[in-house]
N, CA, C and O of each residue as an XYZ file, in Angstrom:
608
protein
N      78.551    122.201     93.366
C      79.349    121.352     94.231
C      78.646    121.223     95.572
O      78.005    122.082     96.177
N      78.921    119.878     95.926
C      78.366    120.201     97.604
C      79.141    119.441     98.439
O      79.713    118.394     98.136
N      79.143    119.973     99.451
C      80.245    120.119    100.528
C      79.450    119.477    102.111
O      78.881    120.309    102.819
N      79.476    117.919    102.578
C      78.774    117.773    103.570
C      79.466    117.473    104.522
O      80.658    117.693    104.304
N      79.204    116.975    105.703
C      79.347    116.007    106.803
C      79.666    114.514    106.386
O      78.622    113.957    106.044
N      80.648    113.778    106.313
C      80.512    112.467    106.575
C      79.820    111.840    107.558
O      79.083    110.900    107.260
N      79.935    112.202    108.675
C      79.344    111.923    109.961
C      79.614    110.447    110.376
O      78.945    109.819    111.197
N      81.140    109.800    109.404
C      81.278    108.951    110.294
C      82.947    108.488    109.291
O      83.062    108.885    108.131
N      83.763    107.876    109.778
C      84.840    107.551    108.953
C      84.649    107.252    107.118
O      83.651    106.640    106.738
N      85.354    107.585    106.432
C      84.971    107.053    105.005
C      86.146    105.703    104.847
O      87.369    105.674    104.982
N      84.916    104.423    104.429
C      85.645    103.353    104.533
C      87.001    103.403    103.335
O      86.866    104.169    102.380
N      87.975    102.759    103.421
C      88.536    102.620    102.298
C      88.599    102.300    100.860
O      89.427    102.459     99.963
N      87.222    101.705    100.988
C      87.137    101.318     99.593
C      86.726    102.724     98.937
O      86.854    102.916     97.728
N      86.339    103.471     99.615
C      85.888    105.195     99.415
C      86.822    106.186     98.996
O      86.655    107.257     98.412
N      88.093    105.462     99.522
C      89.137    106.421     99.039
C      90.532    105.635     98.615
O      91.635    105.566     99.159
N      89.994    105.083     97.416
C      90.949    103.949     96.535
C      92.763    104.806     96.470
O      92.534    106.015     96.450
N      93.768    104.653     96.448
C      94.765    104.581     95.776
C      95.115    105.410     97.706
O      94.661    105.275     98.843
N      96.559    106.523     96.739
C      97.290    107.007     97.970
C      96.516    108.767     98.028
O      96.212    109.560     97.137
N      96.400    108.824     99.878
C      95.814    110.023     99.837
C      96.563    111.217     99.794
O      96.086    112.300    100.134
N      97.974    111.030     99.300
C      98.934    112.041     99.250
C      99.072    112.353     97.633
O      99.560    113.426     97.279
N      98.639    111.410     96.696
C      98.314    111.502     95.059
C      96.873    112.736     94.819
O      95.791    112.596     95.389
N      97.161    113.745     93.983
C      95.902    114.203     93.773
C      95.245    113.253     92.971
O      94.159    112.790     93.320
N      95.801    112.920     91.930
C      95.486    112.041     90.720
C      94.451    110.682     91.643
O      93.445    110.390     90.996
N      94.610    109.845     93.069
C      93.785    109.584     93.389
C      92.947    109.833     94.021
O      91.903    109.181     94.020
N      93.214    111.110     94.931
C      92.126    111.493     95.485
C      91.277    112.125     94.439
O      90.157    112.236     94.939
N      91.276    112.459     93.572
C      90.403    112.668     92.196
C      89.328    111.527     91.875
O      88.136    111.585     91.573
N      90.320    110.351     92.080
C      88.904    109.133     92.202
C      88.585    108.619     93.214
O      88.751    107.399     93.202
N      88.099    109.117     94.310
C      87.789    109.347     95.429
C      85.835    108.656     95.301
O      85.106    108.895     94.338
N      85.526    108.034     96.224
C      83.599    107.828     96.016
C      82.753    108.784     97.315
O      82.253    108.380     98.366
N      82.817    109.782     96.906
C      81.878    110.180     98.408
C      80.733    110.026     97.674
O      80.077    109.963     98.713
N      79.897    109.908     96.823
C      78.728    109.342     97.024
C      78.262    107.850     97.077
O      77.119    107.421     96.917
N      79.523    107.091     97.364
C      79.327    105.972     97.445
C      79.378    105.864     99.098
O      78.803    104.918     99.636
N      79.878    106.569     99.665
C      80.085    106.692    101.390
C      78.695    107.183    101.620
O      78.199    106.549    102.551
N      77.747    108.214    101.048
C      76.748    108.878    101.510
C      75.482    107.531    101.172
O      74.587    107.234    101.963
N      75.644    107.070    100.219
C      74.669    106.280    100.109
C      74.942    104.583    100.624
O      73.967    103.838    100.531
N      76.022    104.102    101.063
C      75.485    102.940    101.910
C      75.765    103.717    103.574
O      76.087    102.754    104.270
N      75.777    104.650    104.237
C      76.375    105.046    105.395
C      75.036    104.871    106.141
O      74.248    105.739    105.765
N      74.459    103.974    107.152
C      73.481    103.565    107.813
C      73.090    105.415    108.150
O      73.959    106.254    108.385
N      71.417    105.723    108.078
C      70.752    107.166    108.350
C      70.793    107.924    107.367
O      69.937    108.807    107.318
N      71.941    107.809    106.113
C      72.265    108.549    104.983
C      70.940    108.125    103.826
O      69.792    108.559    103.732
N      71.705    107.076    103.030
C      70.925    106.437    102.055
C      71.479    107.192    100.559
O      71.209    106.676     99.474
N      72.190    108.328    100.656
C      71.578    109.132     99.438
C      72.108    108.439     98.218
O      73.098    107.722     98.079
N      71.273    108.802     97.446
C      71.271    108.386     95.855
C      72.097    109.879     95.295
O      71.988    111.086     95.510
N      73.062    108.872     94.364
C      73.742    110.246     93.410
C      72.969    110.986     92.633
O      72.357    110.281     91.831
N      72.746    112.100     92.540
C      71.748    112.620     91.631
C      72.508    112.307     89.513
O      73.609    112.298     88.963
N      70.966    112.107     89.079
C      71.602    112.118     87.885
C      72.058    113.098     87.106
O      71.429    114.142     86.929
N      73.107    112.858     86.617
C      74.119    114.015     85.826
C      75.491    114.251     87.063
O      76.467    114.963     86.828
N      75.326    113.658     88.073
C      76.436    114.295     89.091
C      77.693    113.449     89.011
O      77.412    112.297     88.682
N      78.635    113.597     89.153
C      79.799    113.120     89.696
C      80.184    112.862     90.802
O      79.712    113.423     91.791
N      81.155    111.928     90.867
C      81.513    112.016     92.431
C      82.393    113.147     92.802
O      82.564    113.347     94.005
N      83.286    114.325     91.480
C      83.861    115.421     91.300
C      82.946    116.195     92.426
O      83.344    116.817     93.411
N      81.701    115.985     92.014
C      80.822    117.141     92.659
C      80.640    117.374     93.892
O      80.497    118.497     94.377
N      80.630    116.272     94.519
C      80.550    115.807     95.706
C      82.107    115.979     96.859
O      83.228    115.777     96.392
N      81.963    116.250     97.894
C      82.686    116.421     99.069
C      82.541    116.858    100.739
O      81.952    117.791    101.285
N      83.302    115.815    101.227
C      83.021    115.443    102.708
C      84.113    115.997    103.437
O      85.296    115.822    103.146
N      83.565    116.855    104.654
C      84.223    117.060    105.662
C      84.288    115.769    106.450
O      83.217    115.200    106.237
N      84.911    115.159    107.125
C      85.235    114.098    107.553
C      85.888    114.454    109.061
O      86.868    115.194    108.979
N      85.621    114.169    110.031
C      83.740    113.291    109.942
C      82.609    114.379    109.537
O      81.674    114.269    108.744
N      83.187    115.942    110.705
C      82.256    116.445    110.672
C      82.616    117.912    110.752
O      83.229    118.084    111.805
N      82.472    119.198    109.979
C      83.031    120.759    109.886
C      84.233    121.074    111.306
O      85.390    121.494    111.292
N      83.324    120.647    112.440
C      84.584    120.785    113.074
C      85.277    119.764    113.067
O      85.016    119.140    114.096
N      85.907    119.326    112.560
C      87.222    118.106    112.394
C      87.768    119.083    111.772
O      88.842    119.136    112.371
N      87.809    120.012    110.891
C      88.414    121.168    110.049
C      89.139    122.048    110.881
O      90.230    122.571    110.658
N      87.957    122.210    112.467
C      88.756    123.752    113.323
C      89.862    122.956    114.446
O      90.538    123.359    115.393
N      89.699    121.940    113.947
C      90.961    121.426    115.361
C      92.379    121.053    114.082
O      93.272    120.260    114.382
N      92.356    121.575    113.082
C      93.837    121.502    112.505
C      94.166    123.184    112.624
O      95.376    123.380    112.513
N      93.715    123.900    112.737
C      94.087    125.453    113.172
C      93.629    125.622    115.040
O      92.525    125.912    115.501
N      94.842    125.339    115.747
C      94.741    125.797    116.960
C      94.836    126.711    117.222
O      93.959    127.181    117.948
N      96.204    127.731    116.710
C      96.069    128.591    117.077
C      95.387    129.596    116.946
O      95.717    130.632    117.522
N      94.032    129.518    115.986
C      93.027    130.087    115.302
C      91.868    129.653    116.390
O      90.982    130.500    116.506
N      91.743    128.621    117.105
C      90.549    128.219    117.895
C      91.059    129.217    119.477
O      90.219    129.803    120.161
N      92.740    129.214    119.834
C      93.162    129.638    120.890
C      92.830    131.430    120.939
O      92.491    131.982    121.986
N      93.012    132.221    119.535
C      93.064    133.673    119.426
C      91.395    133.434    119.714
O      90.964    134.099    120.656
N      90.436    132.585    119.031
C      89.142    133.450    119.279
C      88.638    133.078    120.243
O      87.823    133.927    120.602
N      88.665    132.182    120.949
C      88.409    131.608    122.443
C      88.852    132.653    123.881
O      88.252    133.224    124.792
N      90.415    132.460    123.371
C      90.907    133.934    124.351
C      91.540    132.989    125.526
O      91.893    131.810    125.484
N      91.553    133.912    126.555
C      91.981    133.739    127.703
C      90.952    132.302    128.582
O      89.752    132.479    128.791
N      91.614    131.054    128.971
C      90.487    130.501    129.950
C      90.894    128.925    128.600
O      90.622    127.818    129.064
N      91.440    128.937    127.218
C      90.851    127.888    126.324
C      91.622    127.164    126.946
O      92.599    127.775    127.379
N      91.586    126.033    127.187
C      92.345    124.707    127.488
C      92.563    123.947    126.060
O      91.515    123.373    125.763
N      93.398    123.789    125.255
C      94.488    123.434    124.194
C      94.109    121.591    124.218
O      93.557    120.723    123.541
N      94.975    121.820    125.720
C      95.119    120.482    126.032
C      93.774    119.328    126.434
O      93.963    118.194    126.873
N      92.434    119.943    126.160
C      91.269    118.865    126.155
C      91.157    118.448    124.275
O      90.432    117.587    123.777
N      91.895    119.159    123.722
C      91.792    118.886    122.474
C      92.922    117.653    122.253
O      94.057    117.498    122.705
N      91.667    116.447    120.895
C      92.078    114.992    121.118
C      94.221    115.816    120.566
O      94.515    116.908    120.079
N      95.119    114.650    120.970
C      96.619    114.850    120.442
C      96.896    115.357    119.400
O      96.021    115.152    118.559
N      98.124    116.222    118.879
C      98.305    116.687    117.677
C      98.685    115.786    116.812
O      98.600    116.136    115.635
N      99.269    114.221    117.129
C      99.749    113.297    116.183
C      98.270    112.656    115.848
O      98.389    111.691    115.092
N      96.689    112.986    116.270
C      95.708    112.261    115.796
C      95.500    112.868    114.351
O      95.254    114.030    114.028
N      95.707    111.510    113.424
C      94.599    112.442    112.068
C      93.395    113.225    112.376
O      92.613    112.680    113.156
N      93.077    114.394    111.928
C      91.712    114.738    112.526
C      90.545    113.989    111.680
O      89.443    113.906    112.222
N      90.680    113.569    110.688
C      89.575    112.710    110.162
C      89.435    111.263    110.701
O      88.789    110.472    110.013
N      90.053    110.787    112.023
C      89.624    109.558    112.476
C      88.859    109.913    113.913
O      88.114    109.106    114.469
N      89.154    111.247    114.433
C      88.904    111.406    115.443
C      86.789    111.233    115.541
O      86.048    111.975    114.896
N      86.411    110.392    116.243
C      85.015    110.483    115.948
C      84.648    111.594    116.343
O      85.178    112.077    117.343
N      83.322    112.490    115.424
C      82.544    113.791    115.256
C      82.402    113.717    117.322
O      82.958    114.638    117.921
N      81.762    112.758    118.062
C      81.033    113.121    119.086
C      82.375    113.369    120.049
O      82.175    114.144    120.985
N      84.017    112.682    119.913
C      84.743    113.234    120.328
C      85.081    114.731    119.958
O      85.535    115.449    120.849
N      84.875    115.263    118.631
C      85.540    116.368    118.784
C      84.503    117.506    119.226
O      84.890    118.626    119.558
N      83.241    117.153    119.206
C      81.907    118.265    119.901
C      82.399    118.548    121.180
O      82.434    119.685    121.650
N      82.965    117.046    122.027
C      83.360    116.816    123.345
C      84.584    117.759    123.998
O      84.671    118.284    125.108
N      85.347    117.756    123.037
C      86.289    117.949    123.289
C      86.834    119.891    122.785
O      87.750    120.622    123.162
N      85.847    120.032    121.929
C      85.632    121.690    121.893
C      84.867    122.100    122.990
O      84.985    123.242    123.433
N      84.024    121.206    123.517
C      83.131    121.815    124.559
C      84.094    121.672    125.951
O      83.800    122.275    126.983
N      84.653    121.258    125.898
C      85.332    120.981    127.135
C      86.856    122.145    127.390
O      87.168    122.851    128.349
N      87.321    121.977    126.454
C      88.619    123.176    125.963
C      87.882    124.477    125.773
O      88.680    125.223    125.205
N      86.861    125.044    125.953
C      86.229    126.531    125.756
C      85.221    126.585    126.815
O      84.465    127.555    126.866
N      85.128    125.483    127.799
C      84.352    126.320    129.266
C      84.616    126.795    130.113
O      83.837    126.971    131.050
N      85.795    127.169    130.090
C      86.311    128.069    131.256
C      86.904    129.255    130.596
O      87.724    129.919    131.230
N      86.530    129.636    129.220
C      86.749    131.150    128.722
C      85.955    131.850    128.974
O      84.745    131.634    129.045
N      86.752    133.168    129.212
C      86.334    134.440    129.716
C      85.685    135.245    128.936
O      84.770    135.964    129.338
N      86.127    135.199    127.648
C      84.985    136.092    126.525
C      84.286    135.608    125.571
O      84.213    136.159    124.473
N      83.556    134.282    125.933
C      83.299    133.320    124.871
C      82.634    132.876    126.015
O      82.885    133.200    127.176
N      81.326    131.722    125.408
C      80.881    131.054    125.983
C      81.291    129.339    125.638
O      82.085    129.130    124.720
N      80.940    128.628    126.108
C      81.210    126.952    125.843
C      81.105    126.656    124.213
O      80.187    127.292    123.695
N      81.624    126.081    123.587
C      81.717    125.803    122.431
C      80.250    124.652    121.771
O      80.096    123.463    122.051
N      79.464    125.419    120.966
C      78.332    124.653    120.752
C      77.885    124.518    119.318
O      78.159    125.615    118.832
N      77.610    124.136    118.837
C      77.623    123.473    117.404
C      76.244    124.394    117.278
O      75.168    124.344    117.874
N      76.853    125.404    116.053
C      75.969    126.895    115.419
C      76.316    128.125    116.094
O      76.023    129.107    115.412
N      76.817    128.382    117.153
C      77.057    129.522    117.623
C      77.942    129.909    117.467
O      77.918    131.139    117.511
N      79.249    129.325    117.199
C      80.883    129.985    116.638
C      80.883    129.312    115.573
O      81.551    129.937    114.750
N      80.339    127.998    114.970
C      81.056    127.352    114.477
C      81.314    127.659    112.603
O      82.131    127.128    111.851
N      80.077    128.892    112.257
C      80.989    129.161    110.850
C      81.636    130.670    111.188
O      81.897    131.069    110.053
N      81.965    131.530    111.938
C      82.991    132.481    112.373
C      84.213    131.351    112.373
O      85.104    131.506    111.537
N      84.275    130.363    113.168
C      85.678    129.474    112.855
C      85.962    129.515    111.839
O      86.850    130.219    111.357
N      85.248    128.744    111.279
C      85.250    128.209    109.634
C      85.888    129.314    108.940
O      87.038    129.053    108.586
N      85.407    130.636    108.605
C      85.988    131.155    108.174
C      87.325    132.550    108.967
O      87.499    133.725    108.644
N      87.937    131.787    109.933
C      88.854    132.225    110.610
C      90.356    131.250    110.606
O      91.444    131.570    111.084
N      90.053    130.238    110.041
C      90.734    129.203    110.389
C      91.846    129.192    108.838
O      91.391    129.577    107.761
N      93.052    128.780    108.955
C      93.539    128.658    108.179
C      93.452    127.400    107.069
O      93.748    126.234    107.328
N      92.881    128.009    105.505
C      92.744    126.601    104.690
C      94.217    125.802    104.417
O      94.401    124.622    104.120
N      94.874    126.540    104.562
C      96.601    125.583    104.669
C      96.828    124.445    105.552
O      97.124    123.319    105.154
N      96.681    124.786    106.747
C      96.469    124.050    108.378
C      95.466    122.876    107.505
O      95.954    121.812    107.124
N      94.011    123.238    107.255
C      93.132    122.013    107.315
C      92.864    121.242    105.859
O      92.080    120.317    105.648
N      93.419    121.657    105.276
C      94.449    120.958    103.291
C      95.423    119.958    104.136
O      95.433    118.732    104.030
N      96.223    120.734    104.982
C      97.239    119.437    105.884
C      97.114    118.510    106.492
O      97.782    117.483    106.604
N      95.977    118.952    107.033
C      95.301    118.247    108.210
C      94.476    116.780    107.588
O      94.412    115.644    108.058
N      93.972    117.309    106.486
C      92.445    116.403    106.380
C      93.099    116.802    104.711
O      93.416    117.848    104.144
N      93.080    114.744    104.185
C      93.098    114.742    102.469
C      91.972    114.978    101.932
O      91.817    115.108    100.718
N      90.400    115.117    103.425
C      89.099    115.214    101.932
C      89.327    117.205    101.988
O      89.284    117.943    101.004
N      89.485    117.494    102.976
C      89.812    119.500    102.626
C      90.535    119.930    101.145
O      90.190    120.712    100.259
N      91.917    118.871    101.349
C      92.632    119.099    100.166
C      92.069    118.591     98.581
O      92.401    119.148     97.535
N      91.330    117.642     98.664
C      91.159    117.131     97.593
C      89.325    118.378     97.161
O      88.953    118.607     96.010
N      88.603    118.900     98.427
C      88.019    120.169     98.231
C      88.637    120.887     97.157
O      88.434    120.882     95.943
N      89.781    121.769     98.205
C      90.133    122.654     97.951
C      90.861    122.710     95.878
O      90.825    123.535     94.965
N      91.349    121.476     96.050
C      91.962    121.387     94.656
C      90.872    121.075     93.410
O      91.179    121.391     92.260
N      89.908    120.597     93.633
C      88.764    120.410     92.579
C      87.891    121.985     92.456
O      87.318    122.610     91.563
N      88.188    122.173     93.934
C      87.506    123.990     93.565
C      87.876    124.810     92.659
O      87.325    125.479     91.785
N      89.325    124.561     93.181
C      90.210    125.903     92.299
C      90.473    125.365     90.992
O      91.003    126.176     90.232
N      90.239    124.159     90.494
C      90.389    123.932     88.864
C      89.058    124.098     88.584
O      88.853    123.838     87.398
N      87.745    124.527     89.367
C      86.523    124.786     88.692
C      86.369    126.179     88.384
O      85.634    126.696     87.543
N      87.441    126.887     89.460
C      87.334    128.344     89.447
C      87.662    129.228     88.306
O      87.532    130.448     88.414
């Protein structure tokens, strides 16, 4: 299985039917998003599925801003909450360079942590963060998480 970056919205034709159906997010195209997505290009490998395939959307952290209070415990004292984009935003529309922005901005004035920078916390989040929160948050997590556990 592989598990990437969208690194940019997945158009709709990418994610045919309703994203609250597993049955369609099952026919879901992320390699149809990876290969026309301008910088991408990729070709499906042969023998693969689009099963195989899955996108964080836009980008891993779009995942740590549906667990706040998981970004607030490891940040600590100093995190500002409130530079993070609204809680009514889907986090998969929020663009990747807003949410770099906006972690970096909500974690520079913590006291036991330094500024929030893409590789230095960001898989300690990952695996700090609640997969419930970001299954809720984000239909490509859930539609992850549910193709995993019927492979498992």
């Amino acid at each position: 299985m592989l598990l990437v970056d969208s690194e940019a919205p997945v158009s709709d034709a990418g994610q045919p039917g309703d994203a609250n159906e597993a049955s369609d997010r099952a026919k879901w195209l992320p390699w149809q998003h990876l290969q026309q997505r301008k910088g991408d290009g990729w070709q499906k490998p042969a023998g693969s599925e689009d099963l195989h395939c899955h996108l964080m959307v836009q980008c891993m952290e779009s995942w740590l801003l549906a667990d706040r209070q998981a970004l607030k415990v490891f940040f600590g004292q100093g995190f500002q909450e409130n530079q993070l984009p609204a809680l009514g935003n889907p986090v998969e529309r929020v663009a990747k360079e807003r949410v770099y922005d906006a972690l970096a901005k909500a974690s520079r004035d913590c006291k036991s942590k330094s500024q929030y920078g893409k590789g230095e916390y960001s898989f300690k989040l990952l695996g700090l963060i609640d997969p419930g929160k970001v299954s809720e948050a984000s239909p490509w997590a859930k539609r992850f998480f549910e193709i995993l556990e019927l492979r498992m």
